[in-house]
C-alpha positions as a Markdown table, in Angstrom:
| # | Residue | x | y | z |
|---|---|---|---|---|
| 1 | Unk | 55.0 | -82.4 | 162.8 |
| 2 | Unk | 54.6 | -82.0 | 159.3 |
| 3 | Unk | 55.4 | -78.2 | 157.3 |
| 4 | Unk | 58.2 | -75.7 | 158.0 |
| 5 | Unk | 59.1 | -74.8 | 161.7 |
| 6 | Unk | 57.7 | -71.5 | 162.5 |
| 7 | Unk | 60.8 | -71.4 | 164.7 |
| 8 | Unk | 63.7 | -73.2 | 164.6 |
| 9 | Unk | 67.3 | -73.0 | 166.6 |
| 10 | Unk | 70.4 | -74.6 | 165.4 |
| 11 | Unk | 73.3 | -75.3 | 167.8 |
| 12 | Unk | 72.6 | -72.8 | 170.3 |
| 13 | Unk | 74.3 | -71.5 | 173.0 |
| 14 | Unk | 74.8 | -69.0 | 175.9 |
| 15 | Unk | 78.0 | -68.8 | 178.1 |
| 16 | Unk | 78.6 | -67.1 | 181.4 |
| 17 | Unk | 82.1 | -66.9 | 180.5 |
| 18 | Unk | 84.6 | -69.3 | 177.5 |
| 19 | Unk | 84.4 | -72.6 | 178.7 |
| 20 | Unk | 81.1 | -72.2 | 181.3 |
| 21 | Unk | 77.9 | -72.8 | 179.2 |
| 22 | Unk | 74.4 | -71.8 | 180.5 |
| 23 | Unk | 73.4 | -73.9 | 177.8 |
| 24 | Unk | 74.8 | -75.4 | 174.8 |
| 25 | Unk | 74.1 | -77.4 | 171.6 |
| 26 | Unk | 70.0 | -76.3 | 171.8 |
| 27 | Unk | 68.4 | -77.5 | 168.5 |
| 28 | Unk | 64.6 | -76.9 | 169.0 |
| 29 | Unk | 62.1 | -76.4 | 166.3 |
| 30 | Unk | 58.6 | -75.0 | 167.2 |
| 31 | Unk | 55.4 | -75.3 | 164.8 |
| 32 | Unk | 52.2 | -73.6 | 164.6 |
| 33 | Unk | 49.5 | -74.4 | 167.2 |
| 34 | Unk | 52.4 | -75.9 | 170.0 |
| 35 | Unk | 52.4 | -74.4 | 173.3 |
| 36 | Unk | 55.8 | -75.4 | 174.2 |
| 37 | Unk | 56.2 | -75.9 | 178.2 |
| 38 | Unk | 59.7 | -74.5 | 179.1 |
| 39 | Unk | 60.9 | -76.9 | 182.7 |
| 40 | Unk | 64.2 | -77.1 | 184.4 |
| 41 | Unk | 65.5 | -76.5 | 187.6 |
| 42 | Unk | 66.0 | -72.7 | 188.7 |
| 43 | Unk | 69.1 | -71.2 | 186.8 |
| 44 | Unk | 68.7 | -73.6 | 184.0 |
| 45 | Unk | 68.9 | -71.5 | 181.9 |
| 46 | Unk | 65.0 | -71.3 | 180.7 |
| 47 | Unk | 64.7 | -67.6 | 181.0 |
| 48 | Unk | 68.0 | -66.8 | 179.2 |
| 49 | Unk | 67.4 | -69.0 | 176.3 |
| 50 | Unk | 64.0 | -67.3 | 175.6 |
| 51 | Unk | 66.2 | -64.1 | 175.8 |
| 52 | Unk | 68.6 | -65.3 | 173.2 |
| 53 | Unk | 65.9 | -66.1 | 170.8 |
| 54 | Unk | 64.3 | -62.6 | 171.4 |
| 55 | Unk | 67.7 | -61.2 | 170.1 |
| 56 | Unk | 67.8 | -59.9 | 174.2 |
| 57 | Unk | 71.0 | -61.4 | 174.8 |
| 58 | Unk | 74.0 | -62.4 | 173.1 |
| 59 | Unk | 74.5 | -66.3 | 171.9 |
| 60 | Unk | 76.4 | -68.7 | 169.6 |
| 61 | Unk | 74.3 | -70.7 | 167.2 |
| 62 | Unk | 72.0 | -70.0 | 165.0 |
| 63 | Unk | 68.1 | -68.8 | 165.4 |
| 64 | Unk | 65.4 | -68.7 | 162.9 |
| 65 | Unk | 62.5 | -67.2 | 162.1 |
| 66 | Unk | 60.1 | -68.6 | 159.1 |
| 67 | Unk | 63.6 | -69.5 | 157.8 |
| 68 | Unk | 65.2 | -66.3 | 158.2 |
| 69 | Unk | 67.4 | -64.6 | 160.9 |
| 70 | Unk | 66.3 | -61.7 | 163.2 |
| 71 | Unk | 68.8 | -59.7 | 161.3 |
| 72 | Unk | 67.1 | -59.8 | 157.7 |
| 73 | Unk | 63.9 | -58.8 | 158.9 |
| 74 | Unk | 65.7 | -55.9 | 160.8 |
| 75 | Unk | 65.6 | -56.5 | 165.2 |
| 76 | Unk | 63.1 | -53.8 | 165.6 |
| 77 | Unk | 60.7 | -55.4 | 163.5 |
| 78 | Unk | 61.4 | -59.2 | 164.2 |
| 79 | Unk | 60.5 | -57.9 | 167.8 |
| 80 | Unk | 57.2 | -56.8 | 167.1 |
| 81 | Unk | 56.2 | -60.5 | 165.7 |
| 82 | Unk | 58.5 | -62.4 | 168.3 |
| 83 | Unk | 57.9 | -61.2 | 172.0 |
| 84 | Unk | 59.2 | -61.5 | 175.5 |
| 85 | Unk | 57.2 | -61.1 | 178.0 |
| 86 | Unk | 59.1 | -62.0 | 181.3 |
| 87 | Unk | 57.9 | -63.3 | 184.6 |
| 88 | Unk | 58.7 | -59.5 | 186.7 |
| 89 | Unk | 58.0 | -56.5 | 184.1 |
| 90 | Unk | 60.9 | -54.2 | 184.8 |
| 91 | Unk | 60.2 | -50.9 | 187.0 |
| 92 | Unk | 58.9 | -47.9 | 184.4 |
| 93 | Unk | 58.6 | -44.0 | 184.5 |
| 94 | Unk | 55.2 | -43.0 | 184.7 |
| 95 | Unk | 52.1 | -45.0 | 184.3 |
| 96 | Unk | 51.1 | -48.0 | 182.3 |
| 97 | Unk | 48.7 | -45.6 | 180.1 |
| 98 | Unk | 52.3 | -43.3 | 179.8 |
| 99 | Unk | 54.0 | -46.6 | 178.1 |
| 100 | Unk | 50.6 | -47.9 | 176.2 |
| 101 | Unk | 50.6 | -44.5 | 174.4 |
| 102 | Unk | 54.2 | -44.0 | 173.9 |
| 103 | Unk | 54.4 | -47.5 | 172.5 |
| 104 | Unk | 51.6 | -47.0 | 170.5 |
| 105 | Unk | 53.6 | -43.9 | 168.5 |
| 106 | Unk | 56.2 | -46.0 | 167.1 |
| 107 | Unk | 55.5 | -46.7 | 163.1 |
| 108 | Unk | 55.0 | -49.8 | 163.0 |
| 109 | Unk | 51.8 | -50.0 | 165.2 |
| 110 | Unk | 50.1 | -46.4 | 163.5 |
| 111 | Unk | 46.8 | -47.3 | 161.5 |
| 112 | Unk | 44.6 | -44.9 | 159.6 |
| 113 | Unk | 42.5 | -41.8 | 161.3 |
| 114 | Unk | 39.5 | -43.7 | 162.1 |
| 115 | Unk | 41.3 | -46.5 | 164.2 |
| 116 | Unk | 43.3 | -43.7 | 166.0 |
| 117 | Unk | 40.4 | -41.2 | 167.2 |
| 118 | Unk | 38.7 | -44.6 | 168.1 |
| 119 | Unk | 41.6 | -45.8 | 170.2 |
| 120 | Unk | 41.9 | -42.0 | 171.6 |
| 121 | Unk | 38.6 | -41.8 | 172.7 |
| 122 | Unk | 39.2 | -45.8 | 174.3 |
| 123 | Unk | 42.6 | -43.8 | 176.0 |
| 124 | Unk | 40.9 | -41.0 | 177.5 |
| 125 | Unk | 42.7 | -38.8 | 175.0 |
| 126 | Unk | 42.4 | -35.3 | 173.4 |
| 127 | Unk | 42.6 | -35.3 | 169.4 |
| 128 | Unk | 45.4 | -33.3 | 169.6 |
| 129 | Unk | 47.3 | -37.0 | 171.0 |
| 130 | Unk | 45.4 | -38.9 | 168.6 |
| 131 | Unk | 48.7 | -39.5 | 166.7 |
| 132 | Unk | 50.1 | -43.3 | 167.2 |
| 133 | Unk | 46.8 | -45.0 | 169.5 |
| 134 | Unk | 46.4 | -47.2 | 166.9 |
| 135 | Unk | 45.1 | -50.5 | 168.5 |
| 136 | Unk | 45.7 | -49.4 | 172.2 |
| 137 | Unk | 42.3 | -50.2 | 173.0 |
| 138 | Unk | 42.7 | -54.0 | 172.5 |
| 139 | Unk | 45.4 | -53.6 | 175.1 |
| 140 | Unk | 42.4 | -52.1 | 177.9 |
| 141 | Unk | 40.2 | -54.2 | 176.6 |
| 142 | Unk | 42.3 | -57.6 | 177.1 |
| 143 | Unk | 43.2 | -56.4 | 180.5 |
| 144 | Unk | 39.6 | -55.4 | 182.1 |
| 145 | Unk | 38.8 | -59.1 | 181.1 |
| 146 | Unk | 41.5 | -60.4 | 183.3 |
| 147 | Unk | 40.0 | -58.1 | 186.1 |
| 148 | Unk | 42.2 | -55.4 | 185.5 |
| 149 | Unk | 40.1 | -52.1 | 186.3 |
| 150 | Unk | 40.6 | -48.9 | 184.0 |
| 151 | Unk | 41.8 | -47.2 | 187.0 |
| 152 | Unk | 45.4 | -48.8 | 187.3 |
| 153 | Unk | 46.4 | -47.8 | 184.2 |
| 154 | Unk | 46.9 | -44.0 | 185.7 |
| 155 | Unk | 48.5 | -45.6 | 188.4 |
| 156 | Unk | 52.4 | -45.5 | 189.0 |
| 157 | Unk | 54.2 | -49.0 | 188.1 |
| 158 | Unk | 56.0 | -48.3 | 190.9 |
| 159 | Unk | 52.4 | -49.0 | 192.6 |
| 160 | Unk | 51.2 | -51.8 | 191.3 |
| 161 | Unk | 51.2 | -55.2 | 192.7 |
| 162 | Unk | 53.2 | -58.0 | 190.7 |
| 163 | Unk | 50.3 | -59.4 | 189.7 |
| 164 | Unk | 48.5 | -55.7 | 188.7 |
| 165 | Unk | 51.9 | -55.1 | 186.8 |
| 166 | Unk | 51.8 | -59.1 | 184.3 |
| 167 | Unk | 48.2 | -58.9 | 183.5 |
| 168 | Unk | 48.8 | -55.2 | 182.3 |
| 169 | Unk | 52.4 | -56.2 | 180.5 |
| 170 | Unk | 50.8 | -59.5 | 179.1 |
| 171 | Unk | 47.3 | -57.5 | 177.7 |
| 172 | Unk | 49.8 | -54.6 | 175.7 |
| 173 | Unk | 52.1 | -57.6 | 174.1 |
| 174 | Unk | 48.8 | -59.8 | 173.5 |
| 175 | Unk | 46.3 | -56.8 | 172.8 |
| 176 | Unk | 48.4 | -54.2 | 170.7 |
| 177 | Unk | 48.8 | -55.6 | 167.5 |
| 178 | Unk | 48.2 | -53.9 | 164.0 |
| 179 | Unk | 48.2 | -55.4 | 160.4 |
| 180 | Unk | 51.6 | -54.0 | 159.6 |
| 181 | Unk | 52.8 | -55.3 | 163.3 |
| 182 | Unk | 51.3 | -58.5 | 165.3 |
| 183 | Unk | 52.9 | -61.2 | 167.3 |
| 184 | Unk | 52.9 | -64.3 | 165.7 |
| 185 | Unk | 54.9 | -65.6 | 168.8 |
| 186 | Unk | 55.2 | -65.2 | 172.3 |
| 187 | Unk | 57.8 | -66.3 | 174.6 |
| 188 | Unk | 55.9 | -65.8 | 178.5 |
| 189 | Unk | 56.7 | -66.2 | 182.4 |
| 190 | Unk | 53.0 | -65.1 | 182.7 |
| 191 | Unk | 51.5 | -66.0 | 185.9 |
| 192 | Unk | 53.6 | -66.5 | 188.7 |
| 193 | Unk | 52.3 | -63.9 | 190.8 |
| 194 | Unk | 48.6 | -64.4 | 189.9 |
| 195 | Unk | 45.9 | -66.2 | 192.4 |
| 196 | Unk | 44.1 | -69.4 | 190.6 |
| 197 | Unk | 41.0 | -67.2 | 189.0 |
| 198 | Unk | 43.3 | -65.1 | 187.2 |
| 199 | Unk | 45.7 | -67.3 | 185.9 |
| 200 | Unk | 43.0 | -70.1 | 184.5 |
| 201 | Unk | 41.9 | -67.0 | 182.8 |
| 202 | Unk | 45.3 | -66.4 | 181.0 |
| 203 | Unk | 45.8 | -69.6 | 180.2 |
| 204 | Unk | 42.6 | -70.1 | 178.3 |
| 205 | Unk | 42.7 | -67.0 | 176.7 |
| 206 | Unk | 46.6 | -67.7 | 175.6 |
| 207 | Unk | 46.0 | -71.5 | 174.6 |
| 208 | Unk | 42.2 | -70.1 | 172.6 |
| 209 | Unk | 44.3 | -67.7 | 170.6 |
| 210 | Unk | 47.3 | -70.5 | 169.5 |
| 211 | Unk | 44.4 | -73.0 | 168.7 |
| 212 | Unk | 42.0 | -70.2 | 166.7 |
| 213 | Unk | 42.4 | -70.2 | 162.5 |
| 214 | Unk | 41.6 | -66.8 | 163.0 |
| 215 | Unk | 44.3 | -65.6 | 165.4 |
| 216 | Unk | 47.6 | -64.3 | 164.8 |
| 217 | Unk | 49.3 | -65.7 | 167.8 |
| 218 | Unk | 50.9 | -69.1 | 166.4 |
| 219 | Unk | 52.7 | -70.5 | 169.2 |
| 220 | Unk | 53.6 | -69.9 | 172.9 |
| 221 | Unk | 56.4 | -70.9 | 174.5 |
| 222 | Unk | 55.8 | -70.7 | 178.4 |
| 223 | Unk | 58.0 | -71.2 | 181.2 |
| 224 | Unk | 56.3 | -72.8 | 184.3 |
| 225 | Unk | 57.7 | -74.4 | 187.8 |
| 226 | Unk | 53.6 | -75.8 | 187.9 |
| 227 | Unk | 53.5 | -79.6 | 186.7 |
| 228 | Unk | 49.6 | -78.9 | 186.7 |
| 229 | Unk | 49.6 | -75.8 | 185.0 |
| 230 | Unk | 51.9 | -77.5 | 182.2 |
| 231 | Unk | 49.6 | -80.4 | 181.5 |
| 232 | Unk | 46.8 | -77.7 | 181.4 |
| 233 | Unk | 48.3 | -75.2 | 178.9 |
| 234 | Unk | 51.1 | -77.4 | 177.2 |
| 235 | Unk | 51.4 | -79.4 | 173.7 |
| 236 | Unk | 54.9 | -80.5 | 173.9 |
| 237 | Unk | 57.0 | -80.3 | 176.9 |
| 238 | Unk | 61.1 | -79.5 | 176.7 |
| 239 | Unk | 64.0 | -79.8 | 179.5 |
| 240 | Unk | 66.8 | -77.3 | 179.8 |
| 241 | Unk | 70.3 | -78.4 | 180.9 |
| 242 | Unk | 73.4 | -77.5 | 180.5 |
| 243 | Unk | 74.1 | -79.5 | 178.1 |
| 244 | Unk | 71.3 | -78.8 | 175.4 |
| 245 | Unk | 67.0 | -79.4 | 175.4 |
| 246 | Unk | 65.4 | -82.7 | 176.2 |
| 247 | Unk | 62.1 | -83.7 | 174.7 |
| 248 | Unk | 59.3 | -85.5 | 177.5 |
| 249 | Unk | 56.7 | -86.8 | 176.3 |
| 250 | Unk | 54.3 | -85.5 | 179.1 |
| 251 | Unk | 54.7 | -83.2 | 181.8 |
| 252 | Unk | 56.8 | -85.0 | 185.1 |
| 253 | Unk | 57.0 | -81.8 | 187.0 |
| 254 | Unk | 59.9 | -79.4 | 187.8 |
């Protein structure tokens, strides 16, 4: 594919201990528009190397970003354009409206007065928690089309079905975005505790967004143990052994 690699990793690799790779030698490159289908047996490694490029665990090699490292951008803010979502959302304090607001407070998602008393009044807030709202209401929004009713997001994680707990994870990385911080990649286990309906929902939305000129979403990379879901969502399909990535040319299952 022709242009620079929106994403590109050089030689890299994860070890359990010296001398016992997860993975080594992974030289990948990933290009606008590509919905890259992660496959490989269970404990491949597929979940740790999406960590690694998330700057979520440790690694040899090199990873980088429009050509630059997570480093020179600064971690907190390459992790606002590059985003893990992964396949079990980890157990939270509170509710998911708790985490949407206090996510919502840090700087780089704050926009001006008008889009916070908007996204206040889309909260259920006072104006006195106006302050860092900023898009939250694309979040809701994103989520009630998946079937997600307003009601769960007062509910306790701890509460929550798995599949209650993705579609809300997956609508706050997909649906909070702001002009000074937007995810331009996303790195997803999605749907693996969804029925059909839901998932085929995701999926269209998540492939939509990579193919729209429009979007900010460039490029997926999505881990899935379904052959069928991979031919449905996927672009380019990629093996992980121990030994590195292999390129298929079509999807031949798990």
């Amino acid at each position: 594919m022709s242009g620079a690699p929106l994403l590109e990793l050089k030689n890299v690799g994860c070890y359990k201990q010296k001398g016992q790779p997860i993975f080594s030698d992974v030289n990948l490159q990933v290009h606008e528009g590509e919905v890259l289908v992660l496959q490989g047996k269970s404990g491949s490694g597929k979940s740790t190397l999406l960590k690694c490029i998330s700057h979520l665990n440790t690694y040899q090699g090199e990873v980088l970003y429009r050509g630059r490292t997570p480093q020179s951008y600064g971690v907190p803010k390459y992790r606002t354009q590059v985003l893990y979502v992964p396949q079990r959302p980890s157990l939270l304090p509170g509710s998911p409206r708790d985490f949407l607001q206090a996510v919502s407070t840090f700087a780089v998602h704050k926009q001006s007065p008008s889009a916070k008393a908007k996204a206040a009044a889309t909260l259920g807030l006072g104006h006195a928690q106006e302050n860092g709202v900023s898009s939250a209401h694309g979040a809701l929004a994103l989520a009630e089309s998946w079937g997600v009713e307003r009601e769960l997001w007062d509910r306790a994680w701890a509460n929550l079905s798995g599949g209650e707990a993705q579609r809300i994870v997956l609508a706050i990385a997909v649906g909070l975005d702001t002009a000074e911080a937007h995810c331009d990649m996303m790195f997803v286990e999605p749907t693996s505790a969804l029925d059909s309906d839901s998932s085929g929902k995701i999926e269209k939305h998540l492939v939509a967004e990579v193919k729209s000129e429009e979007s900010r979403l460039k490029a997926v990379v999505w881990i899935t143990h379904s052959p069928e879901q991979g031919e449905r969502v996927g672009t380019r399909f990629i093996r992980v052994t121990s030994g590195g990535v292999e390129e298929e040319g079509t999807d031949p299952g798990v």
